[in-house]
C-alpha positions as CSV (number, residue, x, y, z in Angstrom):
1,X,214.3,155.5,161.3
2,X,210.9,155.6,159.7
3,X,212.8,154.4,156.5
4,X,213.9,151.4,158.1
5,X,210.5,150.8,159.8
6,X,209.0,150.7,156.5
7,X,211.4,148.2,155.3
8,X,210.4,146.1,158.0
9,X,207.2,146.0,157.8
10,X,207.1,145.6,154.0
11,X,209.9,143.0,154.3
12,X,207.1,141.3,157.2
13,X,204.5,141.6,154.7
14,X,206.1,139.8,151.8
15,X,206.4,136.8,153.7
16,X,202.8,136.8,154.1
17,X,201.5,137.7,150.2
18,X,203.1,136.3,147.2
19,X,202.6,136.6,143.3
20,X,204.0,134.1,141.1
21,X,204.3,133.8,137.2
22,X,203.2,131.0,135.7
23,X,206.2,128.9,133.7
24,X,204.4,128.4,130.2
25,X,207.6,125.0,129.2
26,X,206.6,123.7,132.5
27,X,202.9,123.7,132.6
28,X,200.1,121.2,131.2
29,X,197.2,121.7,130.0
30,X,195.3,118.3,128.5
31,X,192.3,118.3,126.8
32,X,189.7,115.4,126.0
33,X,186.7,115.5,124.1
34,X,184.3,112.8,123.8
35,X,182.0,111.2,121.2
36,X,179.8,108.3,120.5
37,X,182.4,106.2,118.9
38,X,185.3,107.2,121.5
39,X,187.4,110.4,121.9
40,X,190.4,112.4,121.3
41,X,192.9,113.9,123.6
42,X,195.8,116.7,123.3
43,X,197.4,119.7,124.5
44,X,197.2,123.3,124.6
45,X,199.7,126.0,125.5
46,X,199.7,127.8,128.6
47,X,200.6,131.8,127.3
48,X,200.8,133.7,130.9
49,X,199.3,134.0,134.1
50,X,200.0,134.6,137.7
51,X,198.4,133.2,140.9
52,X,198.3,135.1,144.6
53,X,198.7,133.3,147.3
54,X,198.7,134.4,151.0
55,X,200.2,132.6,153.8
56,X,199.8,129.4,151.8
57,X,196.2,130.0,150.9
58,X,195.2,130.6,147.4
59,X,193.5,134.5,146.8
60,X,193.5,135.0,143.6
61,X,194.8,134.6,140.0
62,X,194.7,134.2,135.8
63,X,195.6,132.5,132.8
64,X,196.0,133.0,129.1
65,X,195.8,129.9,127.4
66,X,196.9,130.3,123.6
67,X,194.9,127.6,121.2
68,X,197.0,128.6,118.2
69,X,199.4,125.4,119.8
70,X,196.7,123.4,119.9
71,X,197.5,119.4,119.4
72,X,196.2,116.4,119.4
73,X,198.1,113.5,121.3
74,X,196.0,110.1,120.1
75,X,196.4,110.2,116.8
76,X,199.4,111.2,114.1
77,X,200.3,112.5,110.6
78,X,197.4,113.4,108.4
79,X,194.6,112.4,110.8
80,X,195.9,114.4,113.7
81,X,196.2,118.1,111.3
82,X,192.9,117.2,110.3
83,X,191.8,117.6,113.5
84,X,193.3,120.4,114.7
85,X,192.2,122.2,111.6
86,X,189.1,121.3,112.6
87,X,189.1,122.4,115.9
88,X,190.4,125.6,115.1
89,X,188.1,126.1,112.4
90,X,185.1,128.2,113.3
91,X,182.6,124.8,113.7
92,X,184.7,124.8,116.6
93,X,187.0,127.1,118.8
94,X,187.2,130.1,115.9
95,X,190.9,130.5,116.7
96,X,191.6,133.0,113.9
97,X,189.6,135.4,115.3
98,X,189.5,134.2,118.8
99,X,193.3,132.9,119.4
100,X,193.1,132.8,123.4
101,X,191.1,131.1,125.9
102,X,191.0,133.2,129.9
103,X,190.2,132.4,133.3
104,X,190.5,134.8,136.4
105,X,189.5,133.7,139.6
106,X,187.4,135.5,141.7
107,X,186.3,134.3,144.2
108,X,188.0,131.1,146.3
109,X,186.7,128.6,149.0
110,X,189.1,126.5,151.2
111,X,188.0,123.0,151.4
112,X,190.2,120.4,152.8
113,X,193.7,120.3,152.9
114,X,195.8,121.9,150.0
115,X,192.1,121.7,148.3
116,X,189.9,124.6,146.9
117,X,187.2,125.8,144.9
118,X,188.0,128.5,142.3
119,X,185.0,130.6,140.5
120,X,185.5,133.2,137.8
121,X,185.1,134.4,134.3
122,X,185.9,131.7,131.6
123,X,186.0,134.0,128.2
124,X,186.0,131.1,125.0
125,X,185.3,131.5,121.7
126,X,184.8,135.6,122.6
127,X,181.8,134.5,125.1
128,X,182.2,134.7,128.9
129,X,180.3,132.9,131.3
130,X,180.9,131.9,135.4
131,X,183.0,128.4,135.6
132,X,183.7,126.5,139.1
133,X,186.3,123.9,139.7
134,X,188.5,122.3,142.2
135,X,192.1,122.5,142.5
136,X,194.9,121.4,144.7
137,X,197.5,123.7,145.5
138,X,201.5,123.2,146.7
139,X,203.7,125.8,147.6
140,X,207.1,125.5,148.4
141,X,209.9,128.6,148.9
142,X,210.3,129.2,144.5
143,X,207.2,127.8,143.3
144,X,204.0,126.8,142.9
145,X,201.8,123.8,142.0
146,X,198.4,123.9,140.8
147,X,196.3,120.4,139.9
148,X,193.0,120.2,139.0
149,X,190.4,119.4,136.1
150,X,187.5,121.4,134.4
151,X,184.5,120.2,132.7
152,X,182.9,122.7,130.2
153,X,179.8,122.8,128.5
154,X,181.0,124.0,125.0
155,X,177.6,124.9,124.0
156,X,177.8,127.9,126.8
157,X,180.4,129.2,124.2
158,X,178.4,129.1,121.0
159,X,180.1,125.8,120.2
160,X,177.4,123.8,118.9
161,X,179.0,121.8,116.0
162,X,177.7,117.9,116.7
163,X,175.8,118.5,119.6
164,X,172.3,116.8,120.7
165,X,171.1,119.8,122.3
166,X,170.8,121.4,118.5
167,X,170.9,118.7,116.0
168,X,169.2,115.7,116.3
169,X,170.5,112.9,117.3
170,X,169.1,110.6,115.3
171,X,170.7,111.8,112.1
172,X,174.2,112.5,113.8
173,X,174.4,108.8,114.9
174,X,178.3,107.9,115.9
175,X,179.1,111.3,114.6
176,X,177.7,112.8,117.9
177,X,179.7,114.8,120.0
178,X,179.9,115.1,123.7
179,X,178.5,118.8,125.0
180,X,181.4,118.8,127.6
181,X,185.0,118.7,127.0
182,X,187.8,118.3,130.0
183,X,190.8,120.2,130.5
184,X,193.2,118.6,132.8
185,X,195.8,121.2,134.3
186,X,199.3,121.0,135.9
187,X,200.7,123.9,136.3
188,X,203.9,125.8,137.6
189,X,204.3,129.2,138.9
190,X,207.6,130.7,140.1
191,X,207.9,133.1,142.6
């Protein structure tokens, strides 16, 4: 009897507090950085996480993103390796030493709606410091989707190459780049 009881209550539980793996083929991640003389855009790869969620409210979660698939989407051939190699080189992200990108939430406020504010450690570039963003959240009985968009300072991270705030402008001219970058996310998590 106490068995079943168990089971019960467990079983009563479950329907209130669910964890769900992120699906790396069906989740976006778009980047965009920005210049003086325009910007680029592309893709990196999600590489694992899960989200908690209970009774349709968003608790809790993390994600691995994995810049070794970096890409770029707005240009081709030559032009767009260039860039990546760039990007990963240490002026930029340092991925040979620092492959990953992580975010775990820690705290989260309800706003309106399927609407909320995530906080928690962002760790780029082997440097950690507090991010906020917004994101909208849709659950349905196998999955879950998470929208939303980030703006980071790069600098935070030690990433400096191009920027105002430590070169001057005046001799960078067109060649400035934009302290913040934006990562655009779409992603799926299955139950």
């Amino acid at each position: 009897m106490k068995l079943i009881s168990f089971a019960l209550l467990t079983l009563s539980l479950n329907v209130y507090a669910a964890d769900y793996s992120f699906n790396s083929d069906q989740s976006k991640l778009e980047w965009e950085g920005k210049k003086v003389s325009g910007a680029h855009q592309g893709t990196v790869s999600l590489k694992s996480g899960t989200v908690q969620l209970e009774k349709g409210a968003l608790t809790g979660g993390e994600v691995v993103v994995n810049l070794e698939k970096m890409t770029v989407t707005d240009l081709q051939g030559e032009w767009a390796d260039k860039l990546v190699g760039h990007l990963k080189s240490d002026d930029f992200f340092s991925v040979k030493d620092h492959p990953n990108v992580s975010f775990k939430i820690n705290s989260v406020k309800k706003l309106k709606g399927d609407q909320f504010s995530v906080s928690g450690p962002l760790t780029i570039k082997g440097k950690t410091s507090e991010q906020s963003f917004n994101v909208s959240v849709k659950e349905s009985a196998k999955e879950v989707n998470i929208v939303g968009e980030i703006n980071i300072d790069r600098t935070t991270y030690n990433i400096k190459y191009g920027s105002g705030k430590f070169y001057d402008p005046k001799t960078l001219g067109d060649k400035m780049i934009d302290d913040k970058f934006t990562i655009k996310l779409n992603l799926v998590a299955k139950k």
